[in-house]
C-alpha positions as CSV (number, residue, x, y, z in Angstrom):
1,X,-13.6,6.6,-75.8
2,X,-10.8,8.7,-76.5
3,X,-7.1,8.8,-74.5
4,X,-8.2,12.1,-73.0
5,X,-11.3,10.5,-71.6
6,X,-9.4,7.6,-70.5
7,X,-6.8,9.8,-68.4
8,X,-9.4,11.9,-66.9
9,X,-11.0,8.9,-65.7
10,X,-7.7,7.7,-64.7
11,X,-6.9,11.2,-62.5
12,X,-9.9,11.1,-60.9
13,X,-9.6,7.6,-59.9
14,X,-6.4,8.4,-58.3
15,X,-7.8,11.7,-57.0
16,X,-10.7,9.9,-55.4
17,X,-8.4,7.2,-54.2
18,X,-6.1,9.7,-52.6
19,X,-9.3,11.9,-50.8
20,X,-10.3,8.1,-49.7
21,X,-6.7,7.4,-48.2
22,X,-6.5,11.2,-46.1
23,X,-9.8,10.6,-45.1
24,X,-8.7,6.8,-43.7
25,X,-5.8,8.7,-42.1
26,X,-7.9,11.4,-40.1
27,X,-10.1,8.6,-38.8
28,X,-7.0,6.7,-37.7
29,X,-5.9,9.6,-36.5
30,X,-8.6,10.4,-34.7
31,X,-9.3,6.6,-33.2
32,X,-5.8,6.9,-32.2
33,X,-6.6,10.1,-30.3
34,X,-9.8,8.7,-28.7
35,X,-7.2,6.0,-27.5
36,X,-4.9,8.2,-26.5
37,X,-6.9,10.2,-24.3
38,X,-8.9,6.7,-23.1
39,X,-5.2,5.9,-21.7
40,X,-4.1,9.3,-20.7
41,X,-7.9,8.7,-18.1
42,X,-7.0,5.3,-17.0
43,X,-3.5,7.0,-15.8
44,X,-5.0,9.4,-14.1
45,X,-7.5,7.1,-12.0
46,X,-4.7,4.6,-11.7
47,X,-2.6,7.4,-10.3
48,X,-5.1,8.7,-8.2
49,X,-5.3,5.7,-6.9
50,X,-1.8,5.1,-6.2
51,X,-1.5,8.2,-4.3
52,X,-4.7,6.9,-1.9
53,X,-3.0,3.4,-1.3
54,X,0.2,5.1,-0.8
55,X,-1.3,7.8,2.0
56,X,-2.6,4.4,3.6
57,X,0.4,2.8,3.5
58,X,2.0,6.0,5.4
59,X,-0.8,5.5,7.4
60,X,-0.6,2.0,8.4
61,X,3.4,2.9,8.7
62,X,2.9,5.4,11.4
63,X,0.1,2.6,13.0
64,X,2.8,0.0,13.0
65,X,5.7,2.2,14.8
66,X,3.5,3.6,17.2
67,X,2.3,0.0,18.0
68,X,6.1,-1.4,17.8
69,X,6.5,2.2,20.6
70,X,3.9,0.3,23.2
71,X,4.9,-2.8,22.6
72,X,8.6,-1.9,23.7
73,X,7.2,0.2,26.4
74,X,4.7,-2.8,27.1
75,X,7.7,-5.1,27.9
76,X,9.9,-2.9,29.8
77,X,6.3,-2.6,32.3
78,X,6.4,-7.0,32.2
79,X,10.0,-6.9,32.8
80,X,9.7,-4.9,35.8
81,X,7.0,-6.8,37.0
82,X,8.4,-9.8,37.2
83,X,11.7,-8.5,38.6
84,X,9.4,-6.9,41.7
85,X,7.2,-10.4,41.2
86,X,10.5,-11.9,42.0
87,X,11.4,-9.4,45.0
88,X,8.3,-10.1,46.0
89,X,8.8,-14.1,46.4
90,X,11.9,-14.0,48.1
91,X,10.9,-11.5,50.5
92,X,7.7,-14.2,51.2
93,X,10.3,-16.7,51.6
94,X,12.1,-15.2,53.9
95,X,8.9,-14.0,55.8
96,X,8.6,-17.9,55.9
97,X,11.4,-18.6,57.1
98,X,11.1,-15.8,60.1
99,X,8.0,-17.6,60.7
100,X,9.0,-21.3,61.1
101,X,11.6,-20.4,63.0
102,X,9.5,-17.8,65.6
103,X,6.8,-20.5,65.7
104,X,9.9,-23.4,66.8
105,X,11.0,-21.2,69.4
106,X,7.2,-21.0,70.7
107,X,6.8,-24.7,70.4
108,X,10.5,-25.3,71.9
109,X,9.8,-23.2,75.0
């Protein structure tokens, strides 16, 4: 085997080595795509989702103020209930007392 032999065997080993190193890259590249796009679809259902929690949140938000809304209105209603409840026991009371003293009058006379 002659040097010329030798360094064509020696160019096409490197040859071959560098066609096996591109062709390592574009599968790398192309794994790294795959996972690219594989994250790229998780965002997008991850962000879909987001944007339904989110529009339930606003919901729940518009639940709760309306709810805080009654509730205020709810206890102005008790409030004034118990202020005519109130009313209502000392005008009994004095009813009572108009009562007890119509029915000594009767008994007196």
């Amino acid at each position: 085997m002659g040097i010329k032999e030798l360094a064509c065997q020696f160019g096409t080993a490197i040859e071959d080595e560098v066609i096996q190193i591109r062709a390592d890259h574009v599968e790398m590249g192309e794994k790294l795509t795959q996972r690219i796009n594989g994250v790229a679809n998780r965002v997008k259902t991850l962000d879909d989702k987001v944007t339904a929690l989110d529009a339930k949140v606003t919901r729940l938000d518009t639940k709760v103020t309306e709810l805080d809304t009654k509730f205020g209105v709810l206890q102005a209603n008790q409030e004034a209930m118990q202020a005519s409840q109130k009313t209502m026991q000392t005008t009994q009371v004095e009813m009572m007392k108009i009562l007890v003293a119509i029915q000594r009058k009767l008994e007196a006379a």
